[in-house]
C-alpha positions as a LaTeX table, in Angstrom:
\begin{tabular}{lrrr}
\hline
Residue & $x$ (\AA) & $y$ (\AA) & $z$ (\AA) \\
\hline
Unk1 & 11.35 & $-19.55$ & 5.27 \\
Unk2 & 13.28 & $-17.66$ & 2.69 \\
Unk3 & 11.40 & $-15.34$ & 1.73 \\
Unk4 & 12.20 & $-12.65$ & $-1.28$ \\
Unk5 & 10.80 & $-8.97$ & $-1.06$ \\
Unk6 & 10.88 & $-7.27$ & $-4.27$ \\
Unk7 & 10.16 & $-3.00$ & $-3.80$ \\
Unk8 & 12.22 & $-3.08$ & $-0.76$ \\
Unk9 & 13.64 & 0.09 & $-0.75$ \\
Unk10 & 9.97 & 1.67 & $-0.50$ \\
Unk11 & 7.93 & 2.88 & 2.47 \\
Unk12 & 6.18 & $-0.68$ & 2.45 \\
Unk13 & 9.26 & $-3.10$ & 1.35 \\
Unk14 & 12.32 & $-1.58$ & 3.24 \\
Unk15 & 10.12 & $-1.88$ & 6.68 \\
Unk16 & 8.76 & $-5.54$ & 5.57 \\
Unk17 & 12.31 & $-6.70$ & 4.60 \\
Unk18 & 13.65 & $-5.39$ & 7.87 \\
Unk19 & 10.77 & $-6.52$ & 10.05 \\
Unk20 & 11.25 & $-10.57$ & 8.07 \\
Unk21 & 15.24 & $-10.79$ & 8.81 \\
Unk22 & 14.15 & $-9.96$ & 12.60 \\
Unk23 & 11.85 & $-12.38$ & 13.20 \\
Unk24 & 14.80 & $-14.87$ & 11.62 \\
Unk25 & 13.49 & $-15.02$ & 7.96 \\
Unk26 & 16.51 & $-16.03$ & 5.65 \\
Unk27 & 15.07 & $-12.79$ & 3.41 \\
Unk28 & 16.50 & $-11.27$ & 0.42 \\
Unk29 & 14.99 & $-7.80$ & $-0.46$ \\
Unk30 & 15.62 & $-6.37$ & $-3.84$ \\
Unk31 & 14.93 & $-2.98$ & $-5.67$ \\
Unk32 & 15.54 & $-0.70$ & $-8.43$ \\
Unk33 & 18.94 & 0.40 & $-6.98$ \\
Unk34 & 20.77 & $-0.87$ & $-3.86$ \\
Unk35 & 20.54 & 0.55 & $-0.70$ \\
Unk36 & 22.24 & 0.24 & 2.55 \\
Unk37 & 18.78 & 0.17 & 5.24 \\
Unk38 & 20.82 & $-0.53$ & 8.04 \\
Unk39 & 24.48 & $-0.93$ & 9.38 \\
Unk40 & 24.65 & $-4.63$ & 8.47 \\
Unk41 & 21.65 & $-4.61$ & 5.70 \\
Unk42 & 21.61 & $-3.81$ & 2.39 \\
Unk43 & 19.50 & $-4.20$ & $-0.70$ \\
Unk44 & 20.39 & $-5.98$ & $-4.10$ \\
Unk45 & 20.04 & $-3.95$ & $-7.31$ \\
Unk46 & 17.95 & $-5.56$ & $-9.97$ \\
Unk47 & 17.38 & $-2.24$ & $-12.59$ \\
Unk48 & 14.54 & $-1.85$ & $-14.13$ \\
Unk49 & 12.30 & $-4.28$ & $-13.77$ \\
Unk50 & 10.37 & $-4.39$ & $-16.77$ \\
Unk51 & 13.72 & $-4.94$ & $-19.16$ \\
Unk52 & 15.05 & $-8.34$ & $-19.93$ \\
Unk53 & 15.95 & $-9.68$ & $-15.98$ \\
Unk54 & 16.86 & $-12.81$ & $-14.97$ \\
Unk55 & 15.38 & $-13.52$ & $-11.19$ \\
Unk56 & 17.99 & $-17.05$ & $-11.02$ \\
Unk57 & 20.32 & $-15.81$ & $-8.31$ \\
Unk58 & 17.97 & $-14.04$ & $-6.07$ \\
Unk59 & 14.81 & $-17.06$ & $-6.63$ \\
Unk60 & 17.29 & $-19.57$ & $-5.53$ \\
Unk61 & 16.04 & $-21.74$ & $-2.87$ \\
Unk62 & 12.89 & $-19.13$ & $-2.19$ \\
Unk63 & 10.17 & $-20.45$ & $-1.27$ \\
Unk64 & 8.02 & $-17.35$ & $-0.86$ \\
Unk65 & 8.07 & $-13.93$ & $-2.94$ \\
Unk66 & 6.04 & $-10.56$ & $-1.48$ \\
Unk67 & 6.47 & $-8.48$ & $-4.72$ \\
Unk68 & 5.48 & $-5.28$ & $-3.77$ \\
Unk69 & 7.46 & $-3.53$ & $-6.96$ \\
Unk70 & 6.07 & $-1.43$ & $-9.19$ \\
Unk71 & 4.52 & 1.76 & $-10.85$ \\
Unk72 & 2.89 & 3.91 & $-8.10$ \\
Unk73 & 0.40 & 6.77 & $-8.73$ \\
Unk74 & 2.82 & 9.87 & $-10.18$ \\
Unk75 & 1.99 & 13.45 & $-9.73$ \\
Unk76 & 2.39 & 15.33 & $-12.75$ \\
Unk77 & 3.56 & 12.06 & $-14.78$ \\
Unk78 & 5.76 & 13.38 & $-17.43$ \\
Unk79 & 5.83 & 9.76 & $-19.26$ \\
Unk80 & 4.95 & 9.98 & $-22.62$ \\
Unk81 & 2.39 & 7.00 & $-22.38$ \\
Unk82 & 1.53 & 6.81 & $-18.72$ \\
Unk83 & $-1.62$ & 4.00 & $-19.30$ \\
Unk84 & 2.39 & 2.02 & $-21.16$ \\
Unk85 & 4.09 & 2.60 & $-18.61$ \\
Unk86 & 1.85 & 1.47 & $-15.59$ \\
Unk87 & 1.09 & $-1.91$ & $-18.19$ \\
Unk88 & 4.95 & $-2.52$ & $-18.89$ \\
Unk89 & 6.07 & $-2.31$ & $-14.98$ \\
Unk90 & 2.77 & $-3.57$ & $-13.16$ \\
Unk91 & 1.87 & $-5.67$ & $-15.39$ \\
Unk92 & 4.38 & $-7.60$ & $-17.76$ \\
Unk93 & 7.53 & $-7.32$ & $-15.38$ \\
Unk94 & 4.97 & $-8.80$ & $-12.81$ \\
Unk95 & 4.34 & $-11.93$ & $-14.91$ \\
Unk96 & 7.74 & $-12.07$ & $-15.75$ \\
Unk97 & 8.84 & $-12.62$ & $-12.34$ \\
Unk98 & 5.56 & $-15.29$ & $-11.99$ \\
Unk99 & 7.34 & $-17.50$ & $-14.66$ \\
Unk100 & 10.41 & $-17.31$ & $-13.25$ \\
Unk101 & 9.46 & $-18.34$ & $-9.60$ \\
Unk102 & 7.22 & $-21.10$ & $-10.81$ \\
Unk103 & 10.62 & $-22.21$ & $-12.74$ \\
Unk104 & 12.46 & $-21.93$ & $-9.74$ \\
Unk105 & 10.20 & $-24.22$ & $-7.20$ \\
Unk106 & 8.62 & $-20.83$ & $-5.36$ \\
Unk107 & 5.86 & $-21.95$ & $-2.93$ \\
Unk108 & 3.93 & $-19.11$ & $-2.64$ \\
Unk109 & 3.55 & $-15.44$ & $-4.20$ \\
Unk110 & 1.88 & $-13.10$ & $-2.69$ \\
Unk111 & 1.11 & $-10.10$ & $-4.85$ \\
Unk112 & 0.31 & $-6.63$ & $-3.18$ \\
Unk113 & $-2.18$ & $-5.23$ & $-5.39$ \\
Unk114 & $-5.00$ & $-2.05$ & $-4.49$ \\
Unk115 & $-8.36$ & $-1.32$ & $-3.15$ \\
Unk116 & $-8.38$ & 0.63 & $-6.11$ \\
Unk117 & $-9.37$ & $-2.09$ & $-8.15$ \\
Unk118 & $-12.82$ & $-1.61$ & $-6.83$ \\
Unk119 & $-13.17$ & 1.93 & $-7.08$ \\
Unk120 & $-12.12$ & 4.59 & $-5.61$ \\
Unk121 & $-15.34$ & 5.10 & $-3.43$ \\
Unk122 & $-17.44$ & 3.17 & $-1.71$ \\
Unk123 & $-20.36$ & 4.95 & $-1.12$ \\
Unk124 & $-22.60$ & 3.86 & 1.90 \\
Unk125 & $-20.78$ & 0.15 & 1.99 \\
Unk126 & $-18.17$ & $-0.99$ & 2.70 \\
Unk127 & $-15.67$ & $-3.06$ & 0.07 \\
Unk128 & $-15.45$ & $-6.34$ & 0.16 \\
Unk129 & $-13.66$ & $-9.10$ & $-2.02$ \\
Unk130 & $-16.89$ & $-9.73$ & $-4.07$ \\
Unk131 & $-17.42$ & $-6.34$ & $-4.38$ \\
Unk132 & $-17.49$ & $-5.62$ & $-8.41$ \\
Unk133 & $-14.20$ & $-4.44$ & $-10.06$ \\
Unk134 & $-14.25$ & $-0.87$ & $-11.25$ \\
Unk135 & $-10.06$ & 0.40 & $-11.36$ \\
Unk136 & $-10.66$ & 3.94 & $-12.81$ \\
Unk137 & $-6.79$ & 5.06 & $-13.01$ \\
Unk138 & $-4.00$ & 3.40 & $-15.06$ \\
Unk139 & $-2.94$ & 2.42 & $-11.79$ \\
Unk140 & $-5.66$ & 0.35 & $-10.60$ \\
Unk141 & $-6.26$ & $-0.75$ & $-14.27$ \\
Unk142 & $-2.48$ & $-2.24$ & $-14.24$ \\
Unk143 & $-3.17$ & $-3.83$ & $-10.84$ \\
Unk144 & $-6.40$ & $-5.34$ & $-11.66$ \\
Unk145 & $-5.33$ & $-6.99$ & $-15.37$ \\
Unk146 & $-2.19$ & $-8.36$ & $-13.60$ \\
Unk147 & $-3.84$ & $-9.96$ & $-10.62$ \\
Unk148 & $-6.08$ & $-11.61$ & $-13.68$ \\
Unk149 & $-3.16$ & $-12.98$ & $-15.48$ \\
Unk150 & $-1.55$ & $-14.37$ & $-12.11$ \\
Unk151 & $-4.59$ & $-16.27$ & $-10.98$ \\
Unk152 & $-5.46$ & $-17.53$ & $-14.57$ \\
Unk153 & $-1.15$ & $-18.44$ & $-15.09$ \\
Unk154 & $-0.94$ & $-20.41$ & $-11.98$ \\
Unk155 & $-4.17$ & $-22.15$ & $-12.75$ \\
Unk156 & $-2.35$ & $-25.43$ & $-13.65$ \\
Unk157 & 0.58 & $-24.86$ & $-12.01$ \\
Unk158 & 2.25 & $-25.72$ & $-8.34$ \\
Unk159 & 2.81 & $-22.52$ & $-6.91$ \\
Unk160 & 0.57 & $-20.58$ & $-4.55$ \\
Unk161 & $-1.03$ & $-16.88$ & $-4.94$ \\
Unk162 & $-2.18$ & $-14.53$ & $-2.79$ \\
Unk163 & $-3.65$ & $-11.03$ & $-3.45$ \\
Unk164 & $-3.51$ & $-8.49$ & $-1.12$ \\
Unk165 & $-5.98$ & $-5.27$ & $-2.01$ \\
Unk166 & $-4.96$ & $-2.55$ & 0.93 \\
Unk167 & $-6.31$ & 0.92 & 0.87 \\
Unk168 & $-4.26$ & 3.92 & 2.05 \\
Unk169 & $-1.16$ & 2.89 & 3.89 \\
Unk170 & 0.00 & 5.28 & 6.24 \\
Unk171 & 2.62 & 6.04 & 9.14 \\
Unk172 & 4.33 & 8.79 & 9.97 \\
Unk173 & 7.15 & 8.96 & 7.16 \\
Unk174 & 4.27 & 8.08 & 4.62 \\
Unk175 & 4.52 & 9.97 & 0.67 \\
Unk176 & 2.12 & 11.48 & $-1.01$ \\
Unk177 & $-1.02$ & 12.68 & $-0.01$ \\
Unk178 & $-1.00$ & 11.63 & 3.81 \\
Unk179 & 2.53 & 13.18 & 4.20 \\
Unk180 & 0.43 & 16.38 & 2.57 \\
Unk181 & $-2.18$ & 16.30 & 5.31 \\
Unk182 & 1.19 & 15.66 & 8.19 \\
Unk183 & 2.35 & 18.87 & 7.11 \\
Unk184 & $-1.07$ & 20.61 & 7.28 \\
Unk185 & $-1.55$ & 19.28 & 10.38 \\
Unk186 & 2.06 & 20.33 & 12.22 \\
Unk187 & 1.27 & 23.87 & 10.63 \\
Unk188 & $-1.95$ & 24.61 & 12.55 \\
Unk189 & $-3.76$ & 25.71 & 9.49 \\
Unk190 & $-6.52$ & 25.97 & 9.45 \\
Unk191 & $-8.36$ & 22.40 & 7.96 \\
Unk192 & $-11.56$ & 22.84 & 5.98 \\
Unk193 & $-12.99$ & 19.48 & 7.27 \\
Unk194 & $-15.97$ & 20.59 & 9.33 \\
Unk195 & $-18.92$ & 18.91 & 9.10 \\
Unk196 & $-17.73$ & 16.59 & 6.56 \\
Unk197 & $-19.32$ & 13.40 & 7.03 \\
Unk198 & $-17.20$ & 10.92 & 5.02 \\
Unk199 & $-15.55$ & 7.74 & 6.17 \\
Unk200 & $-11.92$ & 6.35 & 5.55 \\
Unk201 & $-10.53$ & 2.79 & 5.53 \\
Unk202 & $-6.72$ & 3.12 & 5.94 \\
Unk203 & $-3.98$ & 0.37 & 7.06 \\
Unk204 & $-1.53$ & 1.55 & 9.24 \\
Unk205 & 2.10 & 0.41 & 8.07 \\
Unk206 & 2.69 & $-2.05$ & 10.96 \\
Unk207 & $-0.90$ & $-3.66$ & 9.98 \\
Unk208 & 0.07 & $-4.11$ & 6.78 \\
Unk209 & 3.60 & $-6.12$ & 7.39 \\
Unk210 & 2.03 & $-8.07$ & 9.87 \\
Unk211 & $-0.69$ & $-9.10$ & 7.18 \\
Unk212 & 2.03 & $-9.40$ & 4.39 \\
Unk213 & 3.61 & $-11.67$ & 6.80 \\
Unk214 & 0.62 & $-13.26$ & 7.33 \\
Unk215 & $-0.15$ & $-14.23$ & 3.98 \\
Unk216 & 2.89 & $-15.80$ & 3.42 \\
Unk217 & 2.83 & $-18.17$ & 6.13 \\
Unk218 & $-0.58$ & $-19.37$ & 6.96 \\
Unk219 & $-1.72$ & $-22.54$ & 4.95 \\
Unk220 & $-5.53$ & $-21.38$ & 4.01 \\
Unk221 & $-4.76$ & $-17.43$ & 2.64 \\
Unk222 & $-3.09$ & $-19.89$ & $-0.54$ \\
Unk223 & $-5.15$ & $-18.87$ & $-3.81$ \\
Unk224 & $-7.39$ & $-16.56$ & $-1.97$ \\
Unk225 & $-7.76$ & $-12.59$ & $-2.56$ \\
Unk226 & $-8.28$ & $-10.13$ & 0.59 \\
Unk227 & $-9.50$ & $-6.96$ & 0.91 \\
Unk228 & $-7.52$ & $-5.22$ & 4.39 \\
Unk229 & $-7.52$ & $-2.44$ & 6.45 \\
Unk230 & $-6.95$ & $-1.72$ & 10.22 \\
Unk231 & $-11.04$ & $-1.88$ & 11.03 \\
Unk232 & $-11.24$ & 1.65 & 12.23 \\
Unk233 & $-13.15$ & 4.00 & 10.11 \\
Unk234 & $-12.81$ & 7.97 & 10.29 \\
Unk235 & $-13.59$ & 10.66 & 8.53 \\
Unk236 & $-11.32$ & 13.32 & 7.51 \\
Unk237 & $-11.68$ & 15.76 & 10.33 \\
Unk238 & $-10.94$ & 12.86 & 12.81 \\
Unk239 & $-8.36$ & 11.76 & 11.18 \\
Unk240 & $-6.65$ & 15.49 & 11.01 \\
Unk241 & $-7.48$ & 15.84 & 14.92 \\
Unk242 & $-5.87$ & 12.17 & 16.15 \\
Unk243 & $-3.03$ & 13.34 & 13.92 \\
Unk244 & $-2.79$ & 16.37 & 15.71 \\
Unk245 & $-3.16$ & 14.84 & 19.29 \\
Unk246 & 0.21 & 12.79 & 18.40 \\
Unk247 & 1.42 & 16.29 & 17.14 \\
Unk248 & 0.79 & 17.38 & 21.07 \\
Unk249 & $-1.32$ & 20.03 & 19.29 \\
Unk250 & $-4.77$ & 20.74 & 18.32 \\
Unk251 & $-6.37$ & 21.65 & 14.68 \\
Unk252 & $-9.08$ & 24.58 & 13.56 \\
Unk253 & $-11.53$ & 23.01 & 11.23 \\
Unk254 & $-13.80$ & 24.79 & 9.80 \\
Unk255 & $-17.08$ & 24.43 & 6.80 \\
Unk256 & $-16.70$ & 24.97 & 3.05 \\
Unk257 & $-18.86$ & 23.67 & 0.57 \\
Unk258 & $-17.77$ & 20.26 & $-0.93$ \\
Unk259 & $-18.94$ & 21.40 & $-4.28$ \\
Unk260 & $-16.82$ & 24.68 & $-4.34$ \\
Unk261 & $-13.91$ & 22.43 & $-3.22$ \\
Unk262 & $-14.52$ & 19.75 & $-5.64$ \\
Unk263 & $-14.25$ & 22.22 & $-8.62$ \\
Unk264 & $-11.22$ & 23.53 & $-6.66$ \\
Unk265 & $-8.86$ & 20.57 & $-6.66$ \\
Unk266 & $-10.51$ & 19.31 & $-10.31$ \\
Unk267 & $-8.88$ & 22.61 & $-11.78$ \\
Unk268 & $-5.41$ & 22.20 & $-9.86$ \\
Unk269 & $-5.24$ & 18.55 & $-11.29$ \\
Unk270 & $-5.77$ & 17.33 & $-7.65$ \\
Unk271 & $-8.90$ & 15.20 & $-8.02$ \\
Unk272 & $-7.63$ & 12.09 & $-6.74$ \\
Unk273 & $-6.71$ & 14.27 & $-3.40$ \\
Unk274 & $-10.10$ & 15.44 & $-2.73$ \\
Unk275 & $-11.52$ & 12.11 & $-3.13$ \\
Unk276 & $-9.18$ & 10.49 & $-0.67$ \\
Unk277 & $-9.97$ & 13.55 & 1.90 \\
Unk278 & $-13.75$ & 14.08 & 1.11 \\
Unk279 & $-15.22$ & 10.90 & $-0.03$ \\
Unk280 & $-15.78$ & 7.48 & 1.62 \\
Unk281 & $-14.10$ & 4.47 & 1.21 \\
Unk282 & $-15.01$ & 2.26 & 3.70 \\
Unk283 & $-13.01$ & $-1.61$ & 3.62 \\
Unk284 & $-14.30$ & $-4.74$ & 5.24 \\
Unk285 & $-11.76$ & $-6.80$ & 6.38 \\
Unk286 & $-13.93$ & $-10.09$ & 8.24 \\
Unk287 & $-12.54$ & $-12.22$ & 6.03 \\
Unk288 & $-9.35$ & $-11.94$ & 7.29 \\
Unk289 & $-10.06$ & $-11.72$ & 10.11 \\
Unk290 & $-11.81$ & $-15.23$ & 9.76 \\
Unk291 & $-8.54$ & $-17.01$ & 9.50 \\
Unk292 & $-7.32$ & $-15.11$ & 12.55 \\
Unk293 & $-5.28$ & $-12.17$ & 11.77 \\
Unk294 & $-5.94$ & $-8.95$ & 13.86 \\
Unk295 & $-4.60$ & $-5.69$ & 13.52 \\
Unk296 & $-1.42$ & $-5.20$ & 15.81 \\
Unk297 & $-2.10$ & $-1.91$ & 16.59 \\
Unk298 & $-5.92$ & $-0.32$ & 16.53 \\
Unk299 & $-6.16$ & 2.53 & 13.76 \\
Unk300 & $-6.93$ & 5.30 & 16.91 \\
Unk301 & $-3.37$ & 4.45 & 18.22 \\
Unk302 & $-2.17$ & 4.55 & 14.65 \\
Unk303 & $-2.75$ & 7.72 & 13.89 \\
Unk304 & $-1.26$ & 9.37 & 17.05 \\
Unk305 & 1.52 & 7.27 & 16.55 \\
Unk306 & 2.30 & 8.65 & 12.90 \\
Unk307 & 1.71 & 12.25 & 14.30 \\
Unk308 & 4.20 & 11.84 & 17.37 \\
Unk309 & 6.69 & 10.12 & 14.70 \\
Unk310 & 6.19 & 12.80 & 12.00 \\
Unk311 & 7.17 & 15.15 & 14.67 \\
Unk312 & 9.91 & 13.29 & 15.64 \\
Unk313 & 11.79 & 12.78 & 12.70 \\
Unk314 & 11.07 & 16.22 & 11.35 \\
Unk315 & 12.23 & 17.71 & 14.70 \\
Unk316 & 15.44 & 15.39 & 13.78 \\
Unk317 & 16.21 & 15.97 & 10.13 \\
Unk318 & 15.66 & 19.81 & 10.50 \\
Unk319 & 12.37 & 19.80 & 7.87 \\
\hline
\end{tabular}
């Protein structure tokens, strides 16, 4: 197939676009600015996303888009109208690209939303794809309304959707808050994760491609909506030690009070990070499982994997 990968200078899209053209995918990965990912690939600049663009040249021929651009969570966003700005890029640039690929003859789009859309916590359950919608960030708000206006857009029309809701994605070069814990981890702090009986959903990166991949190929994931993750739960304090274990090292973790520590992070601004480490958010994945994807690597293996790499590269780049 040709397939096009929009994002694909990010931690998901540079590894998706890469892992595509090597399985013999005629692919064409696009992003903000280009970038040279290997020797003999490179990237195609589009801007920004949300202006005025015209998706001709690069929808030429496609017959699948994985569109995986967009507004992630930001730290200390400094936009004037964050709830805007999450709108104008997840949203309206997304539907602009819809129109444009339906236009064009696209097959299939497969969108690469957020468990977030359901919450950001689980409780006792486990998500599933009927599980009620309740997006409590501009993020997840932005992902929810445009995987609305997709589905109710392509109503009438030829081309195929798929939604893809994936929790945490990590590896070991993830951002954010799992690179956080990585670095707590190769320190030897000291983890206060005792005793905490939570449990986490995540995707490991390689899951995730291979279920990207997956959506755009099989015949009956066309106009359906999946919840994913690799089918391992843990909670924190597992996760920190099978992090360490691929650190060759071990972790101290010891008791504090949830509630002191929930006031803690609420007054540094860190709220969403203490939900991700102390809450549950548990994802049930059987139904794609049904049409027979499974994980390609088990979540255990995962997460030694991401410590030994973390390790790795660090040991490399001199961080």
């Amino acid at each position: 197939m040709k397939i096009l990968v929009t994002g694909a200078n990010g931690f998901v899209g540079s590894e998706l676009f890469l892992h595509l053209l090597s399985l013999g995918h005629d692919c064409v990965g696009v992003a903000r600015v280009a970038k040279k990912l290997t020797d003999n690939v490179s990237t195609v600049a589009m801007g920004d996303i949300a202006a005025p663009v015209s998706w001709g040249e690069q929808l030429s021929e496609v017959d699948c888009v994985i569109h995986l651009a967009g507004r992630a969570h930001q730290l200390g966003d400094k936009a004037e109208n964050p709830e805007l700005e999450y709108e104008r890029i997840n949203n309206d640039a997304t539907m602009a690209l819809v129109r444009q690929a339906v236009a064009a003859g696209v097959k299939r789009f497969v969108y690469a939303s957020s468990i977030g859309v359901h919450g950001q916590e689980s409780g006792v359950g486990a998500f599933t794809e009927q599980s009620p919608f309740s997006p409590n960030t501009h993020y997840a708000k932005s992902k929810l309304k445009a995987e609305m206006q997709i589905q109710q857009y392509l109503q009438n029309q030829k081309m195929e959707w798929v939604i893809v809701r994936p929790p945490l994605v990590y590896s070991g070069r993830a951002p954010g808050n799992f690179r956080l814990l990585l670095k707590l981890v190769s320190k030897r702090l000291p983890l206060p994760f005792a005793d905490v009986d939570n449990q986490r959903s995540m995707i490991a990166l390689e899951n995730l491609i291979d279920f990207l991949k997956f959506c755009a190929e099989h015949p009956d994931a066309a106009g359906q909506a999946f919840v994913i993750s690799d089918g391992d739960d843990f909670t924190i304090g597992e996760i920190a030690s099978l992090l360490a274990v691929g650190m060759g090292t071990k972790n101290v973790l010891f008791p504090v009070p949830l509630s002191i520590l929930r006031i803690g992070a609420t007054l540094i601004g860190r709220k969403n990070t203490y939900t991700q480490l102390y809450d549950s958010l548990k994802v049930d994945s059987s139904k794609a499982r049904s049409l027979g994807w499974h994980p390609v690597i088990g979540g255990r293996s995962a997460l030694i994997k991401a410590g030994h790499d973390f390790i790795t590269h660090s040991s490399k780049s001199g961080v």
